[in-house]
DODO-381969 format. One record per residue: residue number from 1; residue in three letters; x, y, z of N, C-alpha, C in turn. Coordinates in nm, 4 decimals, always signed. Atoms other than C-alpha are relative to their C-alpha. Layout:
residues N
NODE  seq  type      n_px      n_py      n_pz     ca_px     ca_py     ca_pz      c_px      c_py      c_pz
NODE  NUM   Ala         X         Y         Z         X         Y         Z         X         Y         Z
...
This chain:
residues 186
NODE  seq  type      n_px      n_py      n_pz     ca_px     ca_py     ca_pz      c_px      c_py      c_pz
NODE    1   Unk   +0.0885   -0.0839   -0.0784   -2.7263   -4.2518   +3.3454   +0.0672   +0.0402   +0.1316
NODE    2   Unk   -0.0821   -0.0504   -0.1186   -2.6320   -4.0319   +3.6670   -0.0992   -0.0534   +0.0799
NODE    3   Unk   +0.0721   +0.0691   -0.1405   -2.7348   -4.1924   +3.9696   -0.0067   +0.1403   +0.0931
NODE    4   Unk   -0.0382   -0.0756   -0.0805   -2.8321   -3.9128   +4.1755   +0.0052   +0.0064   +0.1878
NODE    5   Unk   -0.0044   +0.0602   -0.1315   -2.8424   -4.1226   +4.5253   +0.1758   -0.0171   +0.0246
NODE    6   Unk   -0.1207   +0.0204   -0.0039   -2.4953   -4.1981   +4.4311   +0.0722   +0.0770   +0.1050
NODE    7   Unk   -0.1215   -0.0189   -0.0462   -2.2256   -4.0706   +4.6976   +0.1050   -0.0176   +0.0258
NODE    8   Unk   -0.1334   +0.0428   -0.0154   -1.8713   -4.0680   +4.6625   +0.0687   +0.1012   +0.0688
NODE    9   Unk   -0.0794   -0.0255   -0.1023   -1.6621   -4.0045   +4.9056   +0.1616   +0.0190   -0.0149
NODE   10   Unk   -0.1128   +0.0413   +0.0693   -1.2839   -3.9440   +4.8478   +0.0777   +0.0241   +0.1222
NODE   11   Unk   -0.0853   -0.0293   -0.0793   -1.0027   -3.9986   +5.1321   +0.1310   +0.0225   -0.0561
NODE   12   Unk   -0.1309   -0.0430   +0.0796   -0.6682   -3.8634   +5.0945   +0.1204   -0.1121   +0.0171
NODE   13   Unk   -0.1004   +0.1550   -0.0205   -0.3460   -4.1050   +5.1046   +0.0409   -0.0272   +0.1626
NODE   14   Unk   +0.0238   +0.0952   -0.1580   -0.3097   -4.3194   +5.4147   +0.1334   +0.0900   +0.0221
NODE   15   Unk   -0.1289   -0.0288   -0.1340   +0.0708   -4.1398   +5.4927   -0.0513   +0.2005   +0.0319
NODE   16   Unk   +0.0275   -0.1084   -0.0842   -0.1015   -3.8184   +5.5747   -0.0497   +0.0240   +0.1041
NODE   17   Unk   +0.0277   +0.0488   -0.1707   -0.1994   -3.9553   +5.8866   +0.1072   -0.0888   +0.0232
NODE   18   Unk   -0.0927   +0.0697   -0.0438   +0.0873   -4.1234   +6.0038   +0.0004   -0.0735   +0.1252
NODE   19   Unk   +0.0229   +0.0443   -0.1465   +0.0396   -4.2898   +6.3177   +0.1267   +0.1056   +0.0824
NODE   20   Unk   -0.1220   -0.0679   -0.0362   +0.2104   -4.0620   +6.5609   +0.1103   -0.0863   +0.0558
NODE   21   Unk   -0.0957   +0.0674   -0.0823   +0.4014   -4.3430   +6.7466   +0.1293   -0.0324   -0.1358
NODE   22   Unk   -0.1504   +0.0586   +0.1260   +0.5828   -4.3981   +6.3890   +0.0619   +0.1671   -0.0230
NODE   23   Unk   -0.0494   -0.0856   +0.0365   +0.6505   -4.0273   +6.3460   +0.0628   +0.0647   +0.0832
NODE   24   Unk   -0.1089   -0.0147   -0.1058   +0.7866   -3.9593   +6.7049   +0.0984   -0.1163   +0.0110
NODE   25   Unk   -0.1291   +0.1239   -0.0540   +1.0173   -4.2947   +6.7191   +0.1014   +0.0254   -0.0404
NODE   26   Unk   -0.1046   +0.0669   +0.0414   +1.2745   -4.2429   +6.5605   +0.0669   +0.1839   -0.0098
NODE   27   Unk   -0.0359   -0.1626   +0.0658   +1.4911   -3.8587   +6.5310   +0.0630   -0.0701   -0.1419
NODE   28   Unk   -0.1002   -0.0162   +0.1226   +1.6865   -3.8110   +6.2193   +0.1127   -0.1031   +0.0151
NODE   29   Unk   -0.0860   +0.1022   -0.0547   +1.9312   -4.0996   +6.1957   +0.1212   +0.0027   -0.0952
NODE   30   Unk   -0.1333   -0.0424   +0.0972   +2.1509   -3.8856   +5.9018   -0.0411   +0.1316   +0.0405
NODE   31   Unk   +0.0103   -0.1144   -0.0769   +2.1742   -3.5988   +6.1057   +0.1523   +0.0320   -0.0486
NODE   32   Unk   -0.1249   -0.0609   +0.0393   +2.4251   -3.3687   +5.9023   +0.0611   +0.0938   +0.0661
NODE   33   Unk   -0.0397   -0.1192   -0.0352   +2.4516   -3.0940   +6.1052   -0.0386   +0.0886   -0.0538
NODE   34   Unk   -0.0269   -0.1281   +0.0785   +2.3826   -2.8627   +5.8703   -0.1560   -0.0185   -0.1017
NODE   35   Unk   +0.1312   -0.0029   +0.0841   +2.0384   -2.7167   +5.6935   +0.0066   -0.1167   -0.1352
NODE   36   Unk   +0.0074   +0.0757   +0.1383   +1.9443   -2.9517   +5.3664   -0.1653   +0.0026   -0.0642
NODE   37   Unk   +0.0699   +0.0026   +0.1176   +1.7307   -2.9905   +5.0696   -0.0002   -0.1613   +0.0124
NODE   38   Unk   +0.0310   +0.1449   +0.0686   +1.5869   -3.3614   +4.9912   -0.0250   +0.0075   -0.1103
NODE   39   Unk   +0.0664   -0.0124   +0.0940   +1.5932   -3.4526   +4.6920   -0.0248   -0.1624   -0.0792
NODE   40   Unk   +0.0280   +0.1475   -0.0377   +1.4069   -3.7677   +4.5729   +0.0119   +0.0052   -0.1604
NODE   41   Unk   +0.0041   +0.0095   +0.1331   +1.4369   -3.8682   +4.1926   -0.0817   -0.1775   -0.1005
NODE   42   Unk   +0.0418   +0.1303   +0.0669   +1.2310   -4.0961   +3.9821   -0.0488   +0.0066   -0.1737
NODE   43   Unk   +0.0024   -0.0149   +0.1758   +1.3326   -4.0780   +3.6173   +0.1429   -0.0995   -0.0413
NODE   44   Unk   -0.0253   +0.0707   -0.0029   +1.5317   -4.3198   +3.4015   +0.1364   +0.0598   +0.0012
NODE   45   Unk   -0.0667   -0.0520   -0.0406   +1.8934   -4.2721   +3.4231   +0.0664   +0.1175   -0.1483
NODE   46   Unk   -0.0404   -0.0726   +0.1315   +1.9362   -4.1215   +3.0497   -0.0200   +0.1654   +0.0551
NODE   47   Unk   +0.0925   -0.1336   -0.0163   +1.7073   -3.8224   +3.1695   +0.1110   +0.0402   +0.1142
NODE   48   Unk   -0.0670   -0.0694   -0.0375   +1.9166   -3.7724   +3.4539   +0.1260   +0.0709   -0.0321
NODE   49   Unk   -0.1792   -0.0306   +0.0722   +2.2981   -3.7804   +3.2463   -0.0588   +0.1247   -0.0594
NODE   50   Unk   +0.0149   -0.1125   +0.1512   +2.1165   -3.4933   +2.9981   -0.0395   +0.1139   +0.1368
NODE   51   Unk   +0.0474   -0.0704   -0.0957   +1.9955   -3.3021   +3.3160   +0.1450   +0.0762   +0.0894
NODE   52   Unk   -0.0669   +0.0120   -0.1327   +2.3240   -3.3532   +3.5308   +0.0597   +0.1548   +0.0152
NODE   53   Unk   -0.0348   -0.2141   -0.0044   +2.4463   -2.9324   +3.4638   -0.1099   +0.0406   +0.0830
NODE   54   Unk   +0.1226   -0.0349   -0.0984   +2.1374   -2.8408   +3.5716   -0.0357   -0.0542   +0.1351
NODE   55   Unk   +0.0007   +0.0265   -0.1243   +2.1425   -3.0571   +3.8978   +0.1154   +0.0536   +0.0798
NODE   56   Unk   -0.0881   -0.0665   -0.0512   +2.4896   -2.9258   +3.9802   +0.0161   +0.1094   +0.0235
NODE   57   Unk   +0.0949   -0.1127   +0.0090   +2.3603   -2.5780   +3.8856   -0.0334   +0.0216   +0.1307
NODE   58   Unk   +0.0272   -0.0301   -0.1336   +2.1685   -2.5837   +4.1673   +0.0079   -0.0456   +0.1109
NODE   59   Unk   -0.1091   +0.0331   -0.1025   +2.3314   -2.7860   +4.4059   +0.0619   +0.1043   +0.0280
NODE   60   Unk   -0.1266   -0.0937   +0.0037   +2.6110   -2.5239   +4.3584   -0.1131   +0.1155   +0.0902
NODE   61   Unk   +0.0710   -0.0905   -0.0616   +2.3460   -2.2532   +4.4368   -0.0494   -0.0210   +0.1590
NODE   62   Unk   +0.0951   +0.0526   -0.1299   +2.1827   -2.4197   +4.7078   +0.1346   +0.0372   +0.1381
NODE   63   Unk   -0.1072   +0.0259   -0.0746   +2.4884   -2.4545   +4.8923   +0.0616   +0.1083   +0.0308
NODE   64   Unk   -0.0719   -0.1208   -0.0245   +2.6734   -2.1188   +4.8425   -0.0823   +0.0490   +0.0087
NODE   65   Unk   +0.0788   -0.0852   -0.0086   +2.4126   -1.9135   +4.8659   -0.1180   -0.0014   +0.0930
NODE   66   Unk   +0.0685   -0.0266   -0.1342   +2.2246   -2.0249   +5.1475   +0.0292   -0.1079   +0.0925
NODE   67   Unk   -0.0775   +0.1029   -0.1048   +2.4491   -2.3080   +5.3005   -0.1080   -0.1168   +0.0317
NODE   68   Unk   +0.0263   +0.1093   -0.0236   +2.2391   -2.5966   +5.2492   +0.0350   -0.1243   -0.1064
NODE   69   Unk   -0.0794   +0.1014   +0.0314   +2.3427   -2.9328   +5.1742   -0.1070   -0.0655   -0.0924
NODE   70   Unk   +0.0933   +0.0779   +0.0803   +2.1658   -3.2037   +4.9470   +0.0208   -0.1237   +0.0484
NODE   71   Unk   +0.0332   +0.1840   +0.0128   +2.0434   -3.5260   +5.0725   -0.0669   -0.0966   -0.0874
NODE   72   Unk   +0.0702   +0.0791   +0.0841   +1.9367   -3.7956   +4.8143   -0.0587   -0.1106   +0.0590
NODE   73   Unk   +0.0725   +0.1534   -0.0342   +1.6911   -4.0467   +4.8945   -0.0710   -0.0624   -0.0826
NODE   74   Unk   +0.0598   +0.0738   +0.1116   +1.6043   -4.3131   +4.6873   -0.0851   -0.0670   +0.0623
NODE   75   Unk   +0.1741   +0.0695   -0.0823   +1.2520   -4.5127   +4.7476   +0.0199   -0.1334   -0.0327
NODE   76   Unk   +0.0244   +0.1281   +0.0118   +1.3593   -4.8188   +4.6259   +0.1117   -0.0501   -0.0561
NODE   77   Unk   -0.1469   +0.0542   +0.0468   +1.6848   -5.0398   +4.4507   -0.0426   -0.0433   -0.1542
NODE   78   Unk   +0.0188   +0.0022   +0.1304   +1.5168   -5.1022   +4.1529   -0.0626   +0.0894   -0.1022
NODE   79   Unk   +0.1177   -0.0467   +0.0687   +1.2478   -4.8882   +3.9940   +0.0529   +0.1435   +0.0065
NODE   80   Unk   -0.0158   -0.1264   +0.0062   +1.4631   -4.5462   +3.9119   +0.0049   +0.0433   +0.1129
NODE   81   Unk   -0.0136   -0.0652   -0.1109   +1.5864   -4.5549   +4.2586   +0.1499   +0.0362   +0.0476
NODE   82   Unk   -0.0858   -0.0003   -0.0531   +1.8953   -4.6278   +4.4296   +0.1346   +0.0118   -0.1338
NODE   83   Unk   -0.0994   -0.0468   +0.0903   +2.1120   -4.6541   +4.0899   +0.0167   +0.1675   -0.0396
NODE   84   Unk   -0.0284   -0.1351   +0.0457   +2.0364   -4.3088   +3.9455   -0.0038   +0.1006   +0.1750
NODE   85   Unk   -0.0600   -0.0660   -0.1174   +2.0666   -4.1433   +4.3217   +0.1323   -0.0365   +0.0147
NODE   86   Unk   -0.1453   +0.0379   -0.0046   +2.4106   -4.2925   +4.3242   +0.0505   +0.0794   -0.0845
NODE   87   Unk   -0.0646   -0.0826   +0.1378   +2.5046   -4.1125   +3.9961   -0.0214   +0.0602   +0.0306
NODE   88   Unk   -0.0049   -0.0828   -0.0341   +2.3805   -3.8061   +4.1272   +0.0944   +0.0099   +0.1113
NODE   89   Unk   -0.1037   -0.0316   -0.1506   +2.5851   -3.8402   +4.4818   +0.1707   -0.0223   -0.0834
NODE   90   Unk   -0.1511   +0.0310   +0.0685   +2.8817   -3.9650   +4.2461   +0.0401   +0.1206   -0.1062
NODE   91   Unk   -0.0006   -0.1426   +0.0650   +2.8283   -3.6243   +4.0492   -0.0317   +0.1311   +0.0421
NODE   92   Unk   +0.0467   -0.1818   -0.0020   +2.7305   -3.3389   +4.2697   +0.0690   +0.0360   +0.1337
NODE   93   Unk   -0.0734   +0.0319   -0.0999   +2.9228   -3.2371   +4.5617   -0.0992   +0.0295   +0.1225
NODE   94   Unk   +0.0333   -0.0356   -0.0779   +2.8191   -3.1367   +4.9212   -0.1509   -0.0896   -0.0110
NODE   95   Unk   +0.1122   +0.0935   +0.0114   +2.5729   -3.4473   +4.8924   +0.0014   -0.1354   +0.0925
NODE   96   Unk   -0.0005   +0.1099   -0.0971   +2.4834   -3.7095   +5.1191   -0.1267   -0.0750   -0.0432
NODE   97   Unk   +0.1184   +0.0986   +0.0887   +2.3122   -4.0531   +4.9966   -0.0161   -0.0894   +0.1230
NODE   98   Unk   +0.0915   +0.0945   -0.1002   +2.0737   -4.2449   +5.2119   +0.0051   -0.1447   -0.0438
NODE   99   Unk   +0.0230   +0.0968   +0.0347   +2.2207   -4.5335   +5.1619   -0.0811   -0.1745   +0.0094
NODE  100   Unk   +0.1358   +0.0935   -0.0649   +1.9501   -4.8206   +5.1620   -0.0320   -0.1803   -0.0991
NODE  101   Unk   -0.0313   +0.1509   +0.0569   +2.1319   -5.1505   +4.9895   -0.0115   -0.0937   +0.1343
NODE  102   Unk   -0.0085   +0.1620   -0.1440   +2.1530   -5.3392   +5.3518   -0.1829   -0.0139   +0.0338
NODE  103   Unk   +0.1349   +0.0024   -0.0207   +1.7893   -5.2879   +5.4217   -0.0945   -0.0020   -0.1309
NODE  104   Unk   +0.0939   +0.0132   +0.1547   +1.6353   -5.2700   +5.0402   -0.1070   +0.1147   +0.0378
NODE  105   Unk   +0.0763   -0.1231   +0.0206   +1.4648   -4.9535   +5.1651   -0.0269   +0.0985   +0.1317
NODE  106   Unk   +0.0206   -0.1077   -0.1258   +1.4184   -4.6899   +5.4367   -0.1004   +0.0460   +0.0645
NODE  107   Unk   +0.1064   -0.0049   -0.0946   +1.1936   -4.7198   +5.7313   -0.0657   +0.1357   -0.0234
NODE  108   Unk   +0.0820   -0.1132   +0.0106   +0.8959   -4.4664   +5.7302   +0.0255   +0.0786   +0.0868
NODE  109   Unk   -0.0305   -0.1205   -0.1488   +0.9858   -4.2893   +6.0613   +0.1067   +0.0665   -0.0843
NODE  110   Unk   -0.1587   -0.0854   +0.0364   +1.3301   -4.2425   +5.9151   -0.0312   +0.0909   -0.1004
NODE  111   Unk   +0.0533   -0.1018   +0.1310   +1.1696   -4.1111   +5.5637   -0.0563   +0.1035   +0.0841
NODE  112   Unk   +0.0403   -0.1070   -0.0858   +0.9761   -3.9161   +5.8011   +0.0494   +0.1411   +0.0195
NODE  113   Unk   -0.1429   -0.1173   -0.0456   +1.2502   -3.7277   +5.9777   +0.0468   +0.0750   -0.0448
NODE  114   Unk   -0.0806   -0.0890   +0.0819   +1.4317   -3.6663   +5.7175   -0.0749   +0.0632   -0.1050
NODE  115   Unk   +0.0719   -0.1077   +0.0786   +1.1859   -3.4832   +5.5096   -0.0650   +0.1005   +0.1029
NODE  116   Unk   +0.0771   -0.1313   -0.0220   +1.0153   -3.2786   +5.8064   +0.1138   +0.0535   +0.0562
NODE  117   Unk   -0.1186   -0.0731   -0.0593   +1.3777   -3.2004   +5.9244   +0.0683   +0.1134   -0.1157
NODE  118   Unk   -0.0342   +0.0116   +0.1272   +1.4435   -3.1092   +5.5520   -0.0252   +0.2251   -0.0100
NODE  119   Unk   +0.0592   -0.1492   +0.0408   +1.3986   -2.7106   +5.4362   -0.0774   -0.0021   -0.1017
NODE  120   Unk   +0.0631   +0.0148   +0.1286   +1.2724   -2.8336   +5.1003   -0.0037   -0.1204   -0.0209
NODE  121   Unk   -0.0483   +0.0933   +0.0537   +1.2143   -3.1396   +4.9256   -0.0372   +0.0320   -0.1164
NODE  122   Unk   +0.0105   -0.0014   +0.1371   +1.2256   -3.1610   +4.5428   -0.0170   -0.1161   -0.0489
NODE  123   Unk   -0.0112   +0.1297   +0.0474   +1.1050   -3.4808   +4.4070   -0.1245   -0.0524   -0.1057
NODE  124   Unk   +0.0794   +0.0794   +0.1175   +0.9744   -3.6851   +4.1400   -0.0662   -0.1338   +0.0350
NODE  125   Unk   +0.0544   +0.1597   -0.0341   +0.8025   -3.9632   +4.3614   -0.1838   +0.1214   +0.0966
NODE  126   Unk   +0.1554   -0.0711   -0.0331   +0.4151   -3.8516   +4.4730   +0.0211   -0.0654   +0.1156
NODE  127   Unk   +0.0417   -0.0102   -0.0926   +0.4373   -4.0064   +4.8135   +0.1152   +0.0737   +0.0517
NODE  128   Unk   -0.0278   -0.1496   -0.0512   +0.7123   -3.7673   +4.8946   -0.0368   +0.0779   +0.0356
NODE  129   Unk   +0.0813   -0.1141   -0.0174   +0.5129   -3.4873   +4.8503   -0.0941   -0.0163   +0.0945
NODE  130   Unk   +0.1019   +0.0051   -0.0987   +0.2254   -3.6528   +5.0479   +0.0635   +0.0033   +0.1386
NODE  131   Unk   -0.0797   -0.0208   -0.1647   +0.4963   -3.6835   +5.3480   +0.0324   +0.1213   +0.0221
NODE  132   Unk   -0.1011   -0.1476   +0.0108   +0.6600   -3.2985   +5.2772   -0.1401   +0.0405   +0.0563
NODE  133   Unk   +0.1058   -0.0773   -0.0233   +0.2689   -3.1820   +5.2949   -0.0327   -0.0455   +0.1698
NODE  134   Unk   +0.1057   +0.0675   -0.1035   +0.1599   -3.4404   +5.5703   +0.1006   +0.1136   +0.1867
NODE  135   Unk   -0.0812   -0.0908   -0.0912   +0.4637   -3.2580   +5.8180   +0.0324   +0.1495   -0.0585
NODE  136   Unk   -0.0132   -0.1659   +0.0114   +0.5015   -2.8946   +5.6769   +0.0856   +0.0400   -0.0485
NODE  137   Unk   -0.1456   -0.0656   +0.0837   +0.7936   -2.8932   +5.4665   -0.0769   +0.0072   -0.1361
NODE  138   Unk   +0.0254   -0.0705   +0.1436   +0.7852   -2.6847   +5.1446   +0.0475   -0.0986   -0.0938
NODE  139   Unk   +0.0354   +0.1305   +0.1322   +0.7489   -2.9533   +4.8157   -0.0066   +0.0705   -0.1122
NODE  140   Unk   +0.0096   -0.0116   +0.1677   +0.8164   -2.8924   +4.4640   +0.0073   -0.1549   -0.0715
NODE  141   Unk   +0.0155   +0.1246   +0.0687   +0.6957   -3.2085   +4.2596   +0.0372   +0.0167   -0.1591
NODE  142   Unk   -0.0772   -0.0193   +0.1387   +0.8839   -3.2808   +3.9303   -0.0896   -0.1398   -0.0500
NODE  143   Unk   +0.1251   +0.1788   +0.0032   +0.5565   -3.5019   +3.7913   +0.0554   -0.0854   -0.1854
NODE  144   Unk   -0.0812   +0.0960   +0.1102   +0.6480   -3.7835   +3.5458   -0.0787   -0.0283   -0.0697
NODE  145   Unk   +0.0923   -0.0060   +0.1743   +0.5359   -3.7761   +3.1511   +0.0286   -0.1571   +0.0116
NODE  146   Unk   -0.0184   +0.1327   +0.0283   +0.4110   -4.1440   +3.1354   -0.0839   +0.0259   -0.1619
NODE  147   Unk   +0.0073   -0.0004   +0.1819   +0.4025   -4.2267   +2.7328   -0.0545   +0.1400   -0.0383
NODE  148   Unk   +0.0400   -0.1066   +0.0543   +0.3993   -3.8774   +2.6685   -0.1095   +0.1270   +0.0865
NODE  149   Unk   +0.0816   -0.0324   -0.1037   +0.1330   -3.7715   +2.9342   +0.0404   +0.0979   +0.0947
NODE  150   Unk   -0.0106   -0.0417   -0.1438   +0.1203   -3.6002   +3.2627   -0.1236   -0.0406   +0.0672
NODE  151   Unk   +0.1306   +0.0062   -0.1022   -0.2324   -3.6814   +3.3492   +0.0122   -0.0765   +0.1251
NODE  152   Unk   -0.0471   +0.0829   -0.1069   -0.1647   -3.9430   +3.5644   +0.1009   +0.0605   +0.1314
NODE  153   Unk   -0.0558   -0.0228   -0.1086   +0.0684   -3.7821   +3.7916   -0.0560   +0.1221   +0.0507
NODE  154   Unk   +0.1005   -0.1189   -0.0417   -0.1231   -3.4304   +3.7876   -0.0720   -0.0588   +0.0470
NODE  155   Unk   +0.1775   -0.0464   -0.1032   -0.4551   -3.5469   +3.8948   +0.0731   -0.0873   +0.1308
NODE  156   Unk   -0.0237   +0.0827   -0.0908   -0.2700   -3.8054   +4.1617   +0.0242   +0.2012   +0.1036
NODE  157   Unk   -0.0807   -0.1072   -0.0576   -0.0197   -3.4490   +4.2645   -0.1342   +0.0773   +0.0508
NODE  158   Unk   +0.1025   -0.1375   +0.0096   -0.3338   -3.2085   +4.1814   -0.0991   -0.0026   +0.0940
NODE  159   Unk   +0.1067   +0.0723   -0.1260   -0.5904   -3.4439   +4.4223   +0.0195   +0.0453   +0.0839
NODE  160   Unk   +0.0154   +0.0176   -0.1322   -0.4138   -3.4574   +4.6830   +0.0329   +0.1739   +0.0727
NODE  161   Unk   -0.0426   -0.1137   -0.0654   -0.3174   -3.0586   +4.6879   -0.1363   +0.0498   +0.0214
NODE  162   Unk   +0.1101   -0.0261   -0.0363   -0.7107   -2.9994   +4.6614   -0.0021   -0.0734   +0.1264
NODE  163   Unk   +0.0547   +0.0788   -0.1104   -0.7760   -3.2456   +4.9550   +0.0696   +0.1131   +0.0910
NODE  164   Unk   -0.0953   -0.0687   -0.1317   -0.4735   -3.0821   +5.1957   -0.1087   +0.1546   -0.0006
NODE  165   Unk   +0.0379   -0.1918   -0.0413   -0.5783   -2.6978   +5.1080   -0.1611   +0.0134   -0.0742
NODE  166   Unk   +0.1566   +0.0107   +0.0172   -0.9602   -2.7792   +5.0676   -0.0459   +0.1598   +0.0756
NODE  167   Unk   +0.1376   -0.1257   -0.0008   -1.1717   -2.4292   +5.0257   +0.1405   +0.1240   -0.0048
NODE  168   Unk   -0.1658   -0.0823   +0.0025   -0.7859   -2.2338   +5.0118   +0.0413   +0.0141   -0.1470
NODE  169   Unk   -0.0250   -0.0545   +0.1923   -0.7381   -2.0629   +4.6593   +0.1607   -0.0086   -0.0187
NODE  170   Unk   -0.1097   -0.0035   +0.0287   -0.3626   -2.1634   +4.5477   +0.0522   -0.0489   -0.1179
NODE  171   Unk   -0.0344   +0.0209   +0.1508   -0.1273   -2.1864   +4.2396   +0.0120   -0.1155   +0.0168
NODE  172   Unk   -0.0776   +0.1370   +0.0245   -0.0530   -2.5349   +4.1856   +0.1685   +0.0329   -0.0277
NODE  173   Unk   -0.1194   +0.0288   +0.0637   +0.2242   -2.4292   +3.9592   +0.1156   +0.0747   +0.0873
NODE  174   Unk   -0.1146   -0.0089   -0.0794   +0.4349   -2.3390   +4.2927   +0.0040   -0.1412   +0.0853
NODE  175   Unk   -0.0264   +0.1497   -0.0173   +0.3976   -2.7247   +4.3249   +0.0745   -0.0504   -0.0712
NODE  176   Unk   +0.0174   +0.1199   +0.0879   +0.3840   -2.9022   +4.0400   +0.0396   +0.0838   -0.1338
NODE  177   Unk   -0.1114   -0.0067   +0.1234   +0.6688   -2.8879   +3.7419   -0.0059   -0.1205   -0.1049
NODE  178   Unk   -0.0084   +0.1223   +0.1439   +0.7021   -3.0461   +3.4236   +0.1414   -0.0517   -0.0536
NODE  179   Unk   -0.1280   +0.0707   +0.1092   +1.0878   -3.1084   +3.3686   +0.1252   +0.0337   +0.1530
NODE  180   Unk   -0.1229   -0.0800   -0.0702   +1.4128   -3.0894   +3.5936   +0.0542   +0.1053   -0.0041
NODE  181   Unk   -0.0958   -0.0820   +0.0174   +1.5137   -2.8154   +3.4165   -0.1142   +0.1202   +0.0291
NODE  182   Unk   +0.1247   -0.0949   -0.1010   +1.1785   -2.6102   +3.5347   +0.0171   +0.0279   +0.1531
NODE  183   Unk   -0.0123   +0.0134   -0.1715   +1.1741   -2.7472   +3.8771   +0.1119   +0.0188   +0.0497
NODE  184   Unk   -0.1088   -0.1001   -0.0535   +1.5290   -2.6472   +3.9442   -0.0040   +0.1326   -0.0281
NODE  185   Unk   +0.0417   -0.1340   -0.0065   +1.4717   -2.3434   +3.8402   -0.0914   +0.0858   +0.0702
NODE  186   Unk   +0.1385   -0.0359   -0.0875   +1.1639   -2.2916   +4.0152   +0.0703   +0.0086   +0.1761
């Protein structure tokens, strides 16, 4: 039966409020010099080897054609993080890896930084996107088929783009991709 006293309430994810004292502390602390692309990856490393043309692809593009660089940041050392970002920095050139073995992971200010310093980020991790949205950088989400699926990462991706652009008519699908070889393209 529908309860019609019922009210639910829905808040959006805690890093779209950031405390400001964590999002002014710290500048950029891989300060290249030079415009860049983030790009965050969370797929296993098979998916990336069958992909890796297509990441160089547009690396290559990115770079000659509008002179920006590629930073990789991985979210974590185990879970489709820091190994397959290594294989990409060990395969694509004009790339710079956040490396984050001495610390086991990279302070939030710093994640911060370097995504609202960023021109783009491209990534396959959902609180990415909630940081790219929460500061104003442009986000393409590459959402991850669990056993075959997408639901799970759509309605997480799809939520939180209703919450941000609440009563604002927009495509999703200049978000939210279904494959590397889409979302680079895109």
């Amino acid at each position: 039966m529908c309860n019609k006293n019922v009210h639910i309430t829905y808040l959006p994810d805690d890093l779209l409020f950031l405390n400001s004292e964590l999002v002014n502390k710290r500048q950029l602390c891989h300060n290249t010099g030079n415009k860049y692309i983030v790009l965050i990856v969370h797929d296993k490393m098979e998916t990336l080897q069958e992909n890796i043309e297509k990441f160089r692809s547009f690396q290559r593009t990115m770079h000659e054609k509008y002179g920006l660089h590629l930073i990789i940041l991985p979210f974590d050392l185990i879970c489709y993080g820091y190994e397959q970002s290594k294989y990409l920095n060990d395969n694509l050139e004009n790339t710079i890896l956040i490396d984050i073995q001495e610390h086991k992971f990279v302070p939030i200010e710093e994640v911060y930084s370097i995504i609202k310093n960023s021109q783009l980020v491209v990534t396959g991790r959902y609180h990415a996107a909630v940081m790219s949205v929460q500061s104003s950088t442009p986000v393409v989400v590459k959402m991850k088929d669990i056993k075959g699926d997408f639901t799970y990462t759509y309605n997480k991706a799809h939520g939180m783009l209703d919450k941000v652009f609440e009563n604002m008519n927009i495509d999703e699908t200049f978000f939210l991709r279904t494959s590397w070889d889409d979302t680079l393209d895109w």
